[in-house]
TORKOL-4160 file (C-alpha; in steps of 0.2 Angstrom, whole numbers, padded with zeros to 4 digits, m for minus):
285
<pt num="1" X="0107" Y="0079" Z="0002"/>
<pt num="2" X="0089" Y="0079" Z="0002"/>
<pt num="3" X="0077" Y="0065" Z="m0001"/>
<pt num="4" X="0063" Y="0066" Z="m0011"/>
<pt num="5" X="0049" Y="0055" Z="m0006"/>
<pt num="6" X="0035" Y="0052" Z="m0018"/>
<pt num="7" X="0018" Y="0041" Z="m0014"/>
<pt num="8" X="0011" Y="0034" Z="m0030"/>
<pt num="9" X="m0008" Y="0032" Z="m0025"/>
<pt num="10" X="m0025" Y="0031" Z="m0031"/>
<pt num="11" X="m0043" Y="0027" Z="m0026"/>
<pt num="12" X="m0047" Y="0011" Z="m0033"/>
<pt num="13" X="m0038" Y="m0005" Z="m0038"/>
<pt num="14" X="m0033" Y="m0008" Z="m0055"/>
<pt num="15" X="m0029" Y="0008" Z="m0060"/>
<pt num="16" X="m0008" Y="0006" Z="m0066"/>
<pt num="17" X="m0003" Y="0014" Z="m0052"/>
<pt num="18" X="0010" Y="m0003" Z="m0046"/>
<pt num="19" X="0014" Y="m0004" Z="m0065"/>
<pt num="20" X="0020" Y="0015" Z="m0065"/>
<pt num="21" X="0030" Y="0015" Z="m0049"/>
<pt num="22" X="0040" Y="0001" Z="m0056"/>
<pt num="23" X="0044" Y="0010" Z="m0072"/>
<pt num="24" X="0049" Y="0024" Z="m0060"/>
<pt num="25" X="0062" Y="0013" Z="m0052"/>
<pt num="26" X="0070" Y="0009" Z="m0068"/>
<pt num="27" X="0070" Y="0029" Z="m0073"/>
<pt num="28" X="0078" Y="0029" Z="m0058"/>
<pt num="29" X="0092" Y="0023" Z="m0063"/>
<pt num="30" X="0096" Y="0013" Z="m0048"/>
<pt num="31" X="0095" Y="0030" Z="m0035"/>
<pt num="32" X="0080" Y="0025" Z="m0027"/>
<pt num="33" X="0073" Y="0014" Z="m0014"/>
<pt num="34" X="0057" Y="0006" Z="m0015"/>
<pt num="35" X="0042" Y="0003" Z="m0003"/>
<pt num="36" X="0028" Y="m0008" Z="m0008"/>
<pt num="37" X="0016" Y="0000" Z="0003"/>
<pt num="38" X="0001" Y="m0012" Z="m0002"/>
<pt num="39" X="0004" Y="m0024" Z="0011"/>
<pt num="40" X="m0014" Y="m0033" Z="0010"/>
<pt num="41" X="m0010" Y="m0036" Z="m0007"/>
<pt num="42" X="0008" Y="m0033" Z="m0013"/>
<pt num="43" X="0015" Y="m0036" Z="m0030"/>
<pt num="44" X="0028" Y="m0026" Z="m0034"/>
<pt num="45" X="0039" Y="m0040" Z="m0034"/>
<pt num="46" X="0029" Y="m0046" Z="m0049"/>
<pt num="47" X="0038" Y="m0035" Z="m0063"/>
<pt num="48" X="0054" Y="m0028" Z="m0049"/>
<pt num="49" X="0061" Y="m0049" Z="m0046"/>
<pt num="50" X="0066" Y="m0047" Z="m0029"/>
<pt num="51" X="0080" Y="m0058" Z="m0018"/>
<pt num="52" X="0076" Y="m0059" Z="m0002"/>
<pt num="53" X="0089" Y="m0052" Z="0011"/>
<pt num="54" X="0080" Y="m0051" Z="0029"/>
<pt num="55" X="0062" Y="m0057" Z="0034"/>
<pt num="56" X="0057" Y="m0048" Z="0050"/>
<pt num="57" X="0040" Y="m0054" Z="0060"/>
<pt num="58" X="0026" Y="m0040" Z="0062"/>
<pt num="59" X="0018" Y="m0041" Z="0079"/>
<pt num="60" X="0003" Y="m0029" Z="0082"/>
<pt num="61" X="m0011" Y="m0037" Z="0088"/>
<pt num="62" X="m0017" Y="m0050" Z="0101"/>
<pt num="63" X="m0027" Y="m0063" Z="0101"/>
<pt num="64" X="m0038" Y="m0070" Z="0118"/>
<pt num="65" X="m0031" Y="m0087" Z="0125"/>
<pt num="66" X="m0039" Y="m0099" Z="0139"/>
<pt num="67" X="m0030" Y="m0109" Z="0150"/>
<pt num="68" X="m0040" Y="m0125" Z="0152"/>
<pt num="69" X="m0031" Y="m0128" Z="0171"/>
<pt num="70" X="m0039" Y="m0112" Z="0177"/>
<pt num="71" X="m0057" Y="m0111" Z="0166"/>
<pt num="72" X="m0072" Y="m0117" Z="0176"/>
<pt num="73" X="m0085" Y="m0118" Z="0160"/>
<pt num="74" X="m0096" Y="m0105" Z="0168"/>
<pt num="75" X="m0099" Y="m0098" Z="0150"/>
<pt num="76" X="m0099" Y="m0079" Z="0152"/>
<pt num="77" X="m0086" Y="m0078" Z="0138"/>
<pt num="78" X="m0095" Y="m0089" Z="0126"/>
<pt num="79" X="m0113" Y="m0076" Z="0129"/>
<pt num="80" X="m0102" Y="m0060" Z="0130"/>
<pt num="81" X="m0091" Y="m0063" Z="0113"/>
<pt num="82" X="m0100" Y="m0053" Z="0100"/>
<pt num="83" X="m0089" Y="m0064" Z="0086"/>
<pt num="84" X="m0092" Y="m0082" Z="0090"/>
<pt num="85" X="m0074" Y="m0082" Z="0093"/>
<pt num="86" X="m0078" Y="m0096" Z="0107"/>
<pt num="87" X="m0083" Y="m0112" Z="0105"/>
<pt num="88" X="m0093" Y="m0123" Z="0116"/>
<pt num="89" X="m0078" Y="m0135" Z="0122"/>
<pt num="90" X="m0070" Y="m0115" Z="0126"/>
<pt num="91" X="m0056" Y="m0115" Z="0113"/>
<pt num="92" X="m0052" Y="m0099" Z="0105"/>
<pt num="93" X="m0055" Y="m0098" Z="0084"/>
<pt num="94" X="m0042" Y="m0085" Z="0081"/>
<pt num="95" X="m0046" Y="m0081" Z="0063"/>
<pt num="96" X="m0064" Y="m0075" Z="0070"/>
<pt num="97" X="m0054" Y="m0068" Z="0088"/>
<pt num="98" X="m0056" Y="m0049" Z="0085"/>
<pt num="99" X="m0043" Y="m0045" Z="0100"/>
<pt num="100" X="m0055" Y="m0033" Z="0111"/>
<pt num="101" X="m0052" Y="m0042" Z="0127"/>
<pt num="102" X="m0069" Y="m0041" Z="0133"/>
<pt num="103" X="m0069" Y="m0060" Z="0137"/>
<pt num="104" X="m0052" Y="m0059" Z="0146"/>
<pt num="105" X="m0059" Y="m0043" Z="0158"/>
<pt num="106" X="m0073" Y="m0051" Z="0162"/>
<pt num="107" X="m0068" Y="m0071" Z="0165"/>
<pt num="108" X="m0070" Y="m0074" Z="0185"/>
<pt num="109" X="m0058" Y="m0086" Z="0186"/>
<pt num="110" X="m0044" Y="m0074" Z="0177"/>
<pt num="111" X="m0042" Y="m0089" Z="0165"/>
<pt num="112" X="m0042" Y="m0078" Z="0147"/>
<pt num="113" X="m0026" Y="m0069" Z="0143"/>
<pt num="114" X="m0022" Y="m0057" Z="0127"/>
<pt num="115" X="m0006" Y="m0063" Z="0120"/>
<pt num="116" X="0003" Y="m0055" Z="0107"/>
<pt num="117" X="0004" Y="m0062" Z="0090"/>
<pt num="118" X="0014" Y="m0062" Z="0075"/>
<pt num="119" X="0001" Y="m0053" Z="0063"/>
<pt num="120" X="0012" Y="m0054" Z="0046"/>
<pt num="121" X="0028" Y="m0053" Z="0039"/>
<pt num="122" X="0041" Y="m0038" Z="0032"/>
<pt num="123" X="0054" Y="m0041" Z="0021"/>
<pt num="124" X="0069" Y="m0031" Z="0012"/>
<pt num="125" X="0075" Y="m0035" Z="m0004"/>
<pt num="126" X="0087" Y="m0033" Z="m0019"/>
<pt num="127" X="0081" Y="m0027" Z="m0035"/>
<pt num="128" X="0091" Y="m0021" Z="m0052"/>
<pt num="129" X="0082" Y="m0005" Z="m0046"/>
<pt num="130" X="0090" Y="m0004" Z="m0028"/>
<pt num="131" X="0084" Y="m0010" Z="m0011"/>
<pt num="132" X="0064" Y="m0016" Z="m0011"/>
<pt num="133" X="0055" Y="m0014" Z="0007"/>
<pt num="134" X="0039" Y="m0024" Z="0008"/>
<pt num="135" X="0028" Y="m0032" Z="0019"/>
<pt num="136" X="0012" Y="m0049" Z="0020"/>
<pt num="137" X="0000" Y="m0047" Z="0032"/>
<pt num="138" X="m0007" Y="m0065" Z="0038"/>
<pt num="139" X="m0024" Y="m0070" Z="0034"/>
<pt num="140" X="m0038" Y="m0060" Z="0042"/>
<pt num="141" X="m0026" Y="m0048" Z="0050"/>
<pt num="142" X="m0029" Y="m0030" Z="0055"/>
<pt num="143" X="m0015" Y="m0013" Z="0057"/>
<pt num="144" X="m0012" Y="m0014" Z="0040"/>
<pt num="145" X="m0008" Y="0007" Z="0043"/>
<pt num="146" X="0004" Y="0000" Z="0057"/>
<pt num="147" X="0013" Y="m0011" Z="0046"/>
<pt num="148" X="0013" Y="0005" Z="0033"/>
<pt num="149" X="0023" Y="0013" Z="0044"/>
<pt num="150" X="0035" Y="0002" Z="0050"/>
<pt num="151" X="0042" Y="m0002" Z="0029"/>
<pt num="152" X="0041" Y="0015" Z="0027"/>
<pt num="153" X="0053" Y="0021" Z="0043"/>
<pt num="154" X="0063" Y="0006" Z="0038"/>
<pt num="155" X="0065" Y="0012" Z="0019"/>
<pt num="156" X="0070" Y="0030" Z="0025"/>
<pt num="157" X="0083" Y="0022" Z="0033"/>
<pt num="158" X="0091" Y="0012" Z="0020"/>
<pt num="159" X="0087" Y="0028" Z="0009"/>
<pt num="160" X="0097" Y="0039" Z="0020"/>
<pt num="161" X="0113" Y="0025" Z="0022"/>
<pt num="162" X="0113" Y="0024" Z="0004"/>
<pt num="163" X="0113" Y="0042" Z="0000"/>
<pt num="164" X="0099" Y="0038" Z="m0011"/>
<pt num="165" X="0089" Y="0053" Z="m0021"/>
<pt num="166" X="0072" Y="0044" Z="m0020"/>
<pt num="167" X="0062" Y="0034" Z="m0011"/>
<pt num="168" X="0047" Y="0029" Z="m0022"/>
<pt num="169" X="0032" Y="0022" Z="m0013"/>
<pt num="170" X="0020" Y="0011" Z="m0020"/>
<pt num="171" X="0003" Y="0016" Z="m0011"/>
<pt num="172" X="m0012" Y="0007" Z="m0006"/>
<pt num="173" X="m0028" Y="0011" Z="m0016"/>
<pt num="174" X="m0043" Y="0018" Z="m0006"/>
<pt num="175" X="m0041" Y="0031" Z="0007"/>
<pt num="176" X="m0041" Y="0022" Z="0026"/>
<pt num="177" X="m0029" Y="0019" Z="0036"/>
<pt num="178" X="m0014" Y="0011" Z="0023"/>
<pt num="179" X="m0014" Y="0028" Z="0014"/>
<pt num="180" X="m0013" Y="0040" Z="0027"/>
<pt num="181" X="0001" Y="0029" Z="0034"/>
<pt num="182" X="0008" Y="0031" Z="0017"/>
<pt num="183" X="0007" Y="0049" Z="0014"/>
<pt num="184" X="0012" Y="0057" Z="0030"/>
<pt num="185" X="0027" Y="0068" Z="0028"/>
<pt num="186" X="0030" Y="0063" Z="0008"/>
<pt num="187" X="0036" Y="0076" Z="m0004"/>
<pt num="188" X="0024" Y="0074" Z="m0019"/>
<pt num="189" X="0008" Y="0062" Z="m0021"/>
<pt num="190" X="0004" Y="0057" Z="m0040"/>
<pt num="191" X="m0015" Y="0052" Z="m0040"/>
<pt num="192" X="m0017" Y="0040" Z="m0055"/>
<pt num="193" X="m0033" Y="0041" Z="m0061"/>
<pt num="194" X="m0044" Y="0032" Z="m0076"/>
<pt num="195" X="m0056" Y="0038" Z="m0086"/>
<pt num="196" X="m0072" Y="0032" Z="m0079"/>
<pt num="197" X="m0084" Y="0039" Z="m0068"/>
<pt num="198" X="m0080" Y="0030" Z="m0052"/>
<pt num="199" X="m0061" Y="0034" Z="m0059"/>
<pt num="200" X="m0063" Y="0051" Z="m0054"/>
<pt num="201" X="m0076" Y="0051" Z="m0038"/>
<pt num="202" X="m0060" Y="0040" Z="m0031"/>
<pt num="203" X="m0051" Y="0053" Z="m0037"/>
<pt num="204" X="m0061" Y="0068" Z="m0028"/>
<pt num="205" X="m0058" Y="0058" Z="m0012"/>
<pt num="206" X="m0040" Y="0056" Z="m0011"/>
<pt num="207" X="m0035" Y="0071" Z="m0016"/>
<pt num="208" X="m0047" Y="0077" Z="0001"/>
<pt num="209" X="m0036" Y="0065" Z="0010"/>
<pt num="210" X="m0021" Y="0074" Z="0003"/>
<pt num="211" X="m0027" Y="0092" Z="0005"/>
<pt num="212" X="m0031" Y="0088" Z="0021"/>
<pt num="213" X="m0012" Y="0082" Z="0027"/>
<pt num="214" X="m0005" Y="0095" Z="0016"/>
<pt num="215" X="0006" Y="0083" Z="0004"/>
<pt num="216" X="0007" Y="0092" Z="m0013"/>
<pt num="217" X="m0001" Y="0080" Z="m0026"/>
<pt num="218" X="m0003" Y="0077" Z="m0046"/>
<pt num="219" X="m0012" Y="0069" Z="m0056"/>
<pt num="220" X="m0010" Y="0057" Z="m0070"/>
<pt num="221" X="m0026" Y="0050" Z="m0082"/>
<pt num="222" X="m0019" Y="0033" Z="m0087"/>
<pt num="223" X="m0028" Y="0024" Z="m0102"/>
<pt num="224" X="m0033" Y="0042" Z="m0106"/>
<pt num="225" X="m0040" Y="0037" Z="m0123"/>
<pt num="226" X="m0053" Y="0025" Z="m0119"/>
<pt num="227" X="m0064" Y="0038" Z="m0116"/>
<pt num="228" X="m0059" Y="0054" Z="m0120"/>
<pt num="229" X="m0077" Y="0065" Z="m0114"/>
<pt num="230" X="m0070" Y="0055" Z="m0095"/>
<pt num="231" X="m0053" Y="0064" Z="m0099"/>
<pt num="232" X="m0059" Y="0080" Z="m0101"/>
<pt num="233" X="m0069" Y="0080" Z="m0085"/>
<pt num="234" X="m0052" Y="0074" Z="m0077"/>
<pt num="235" X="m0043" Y="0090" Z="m0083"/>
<pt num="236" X="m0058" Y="0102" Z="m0080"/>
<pt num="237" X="m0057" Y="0095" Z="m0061"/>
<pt num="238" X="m0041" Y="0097" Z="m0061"/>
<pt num="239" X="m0040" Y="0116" Z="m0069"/>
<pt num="240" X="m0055" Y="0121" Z="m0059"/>
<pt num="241" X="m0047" Y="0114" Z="m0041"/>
<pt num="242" X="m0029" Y="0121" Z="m0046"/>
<pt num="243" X="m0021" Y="0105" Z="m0050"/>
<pt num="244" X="m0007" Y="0100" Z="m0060"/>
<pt num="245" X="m0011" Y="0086" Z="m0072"/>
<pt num="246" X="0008" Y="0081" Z="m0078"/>
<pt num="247" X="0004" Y="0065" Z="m0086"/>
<pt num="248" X="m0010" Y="0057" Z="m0099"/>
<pt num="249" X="m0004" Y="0038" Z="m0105"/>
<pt num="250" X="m0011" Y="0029" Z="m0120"/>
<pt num="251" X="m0018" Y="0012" Z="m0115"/>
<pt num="252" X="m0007" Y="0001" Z="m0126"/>
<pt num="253" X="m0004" Y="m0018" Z="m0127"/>
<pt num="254" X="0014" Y="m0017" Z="m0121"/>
<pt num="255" X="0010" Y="m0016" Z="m0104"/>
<pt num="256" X="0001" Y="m0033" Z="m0100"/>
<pt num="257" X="0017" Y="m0039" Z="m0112"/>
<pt num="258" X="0030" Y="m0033" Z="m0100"/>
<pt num="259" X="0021" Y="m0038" Z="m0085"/>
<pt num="260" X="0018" Y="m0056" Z="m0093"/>
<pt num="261" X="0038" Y="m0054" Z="m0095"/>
<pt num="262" X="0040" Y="m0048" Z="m0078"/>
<pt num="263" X="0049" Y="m0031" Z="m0082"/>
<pt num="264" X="0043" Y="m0013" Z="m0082"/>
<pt num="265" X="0035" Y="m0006" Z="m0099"/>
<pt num="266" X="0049" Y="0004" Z="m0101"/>
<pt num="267" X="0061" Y="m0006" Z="m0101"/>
<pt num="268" X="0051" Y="m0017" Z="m0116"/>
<pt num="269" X="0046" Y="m0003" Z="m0126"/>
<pt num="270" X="0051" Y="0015" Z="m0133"/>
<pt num="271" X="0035" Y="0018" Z="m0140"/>
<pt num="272" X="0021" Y="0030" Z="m0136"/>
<pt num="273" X="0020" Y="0025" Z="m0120"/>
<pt num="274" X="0040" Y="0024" Z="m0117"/>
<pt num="275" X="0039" Y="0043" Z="m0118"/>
<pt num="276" X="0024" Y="0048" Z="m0109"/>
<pt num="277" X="0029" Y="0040" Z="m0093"/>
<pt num="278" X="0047" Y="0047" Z="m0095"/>
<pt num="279" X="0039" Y="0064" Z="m0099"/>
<pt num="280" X="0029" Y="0060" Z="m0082"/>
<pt num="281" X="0043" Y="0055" Z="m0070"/>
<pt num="282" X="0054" Y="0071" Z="m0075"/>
<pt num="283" X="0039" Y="0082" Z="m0070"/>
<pt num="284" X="0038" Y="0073" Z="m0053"/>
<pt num="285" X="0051" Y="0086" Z="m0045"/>
């Protein structure tokens, strides 16, 4: 059986792309795993109510260590470190330790190692919907598109023991690392989009992103009635670029309700809105 992978994304924050993967998981109908890709920022869990099953450490970066036995205070670390990440008594600030181990390459006294350290957290989870896969990074941490990864692989695998018919990803917004990380090897990208100008620039860009790893995308315009000469930019870009647009969704109340409740919107209302994302997830494949 095959698995069919979809990558909700879009190019800025705040645009109801986490609010629309978890109405995807409830028109699911509990065949689907899900990854909360955001892993700087995640909150899936927000309207999905997740019981933690395992916690896993996330190792992927190292920070510079000095062993006071073997230091001699000769001070080329403190003048070499570009980040102040030395202080004068030669003790390591690791929130400002950038990990480039020029310090430890040049100490004389081969008194500076780069030790490995625990750079977040990945979890996986029990939902009404099925199994959730997510992930914190810690404070100040970097490889976000490493940690992306690592949820993802281990998603596919549950996904697969499962015999599950989806694996529904909730992206990161923006186009760096995180989203490539996201994207590479999905079946379908839906690009929600709003109806602003800085809406669609964003737009423009990750469809590039996904053009250029060749992952099929769509687009929906949520809020599409807040400002309907936006909306009809949206669908001249998308007619002129070839483009399927398979989804326009009223802005409606109900969706900071359900959220305050902690549910998906469709499973608080059958309203407008109801129907225009179920309309939107059965033109996803």
């Amino acid at each position: 059986m095959q698995m069919n992978e979809l990558v909700v994304v879009s190019g800025k924050g705040g645009t109801g792309k986490t609010t629309l993967t978890g109405c995807f998981a409830a028109l699911a109908g509990g065949d689907a795993v899900l990854v909360d890709a955001d892993v700087d920022a995640a909150n899936l869990s927000l309207i999905t109510k997740p019981k933690q099953l395992e916690s896993h450490e996330f190792r992927s970066s190292q920070k510079a260590q000095i062993d006071p036995r073997k230091c001699s205070a000769c001070g080329l670390c403190l003048r070499l470190c570009r980040f102040k990440a030395i202080s004068e008594s030669y003790h390591i600030d690791p929130l400002s330790c950038e990990g480039c181990g020029v310090c430890s390459r040049a100490c004389p006294e081969s008194a500076i190692a780069m030790e490995e350290v625990v750079s977040g957290h990945w979890f996986i989870s029990q939902t009404s919907y099925g199994k959730l896969v997510h992930a914190r990074l810690g404070i100040a941490e970097q490889n976000s598109g490493k940690m992306v990864t690592v949820i993802r692989e281990k998603a596919k695998i549950i996904a697969s023991e499962e015999k599950k018919t989806y694996l529904i990803i909730d992206g990161p917004p923006g186009i760096g690392c995180p989203l490539i990380a996201s994207l590479a090897g999905a079946s379908t990208a839906l690009v929600i989009t709003e109806p602003t100008l800085s809406g669609i620039h964003d737009l423009e860009r990750v469809i590039s992103v996904c053009r250029h790893f060749q992952i099929p995308a769509k687009v929906c315009v949520n809020r599409f009635d807040l400002y309907t000469s936006s909306t009809r930019a949206i669908e001249e870009y998308c007619q002129k670029e070839s483009i399927s647009l398979v989804g326009k969704i009223p802005f409606d109340q109900a969706f900071v309700e359900a959220t305050a409740q902690g549910v998906p919107v469709v499973e608080y209302t059958d309203g407008p809105v109801y129907k225009s994302i179920n309309e939107l997830w059965e033109k996803m494949f």
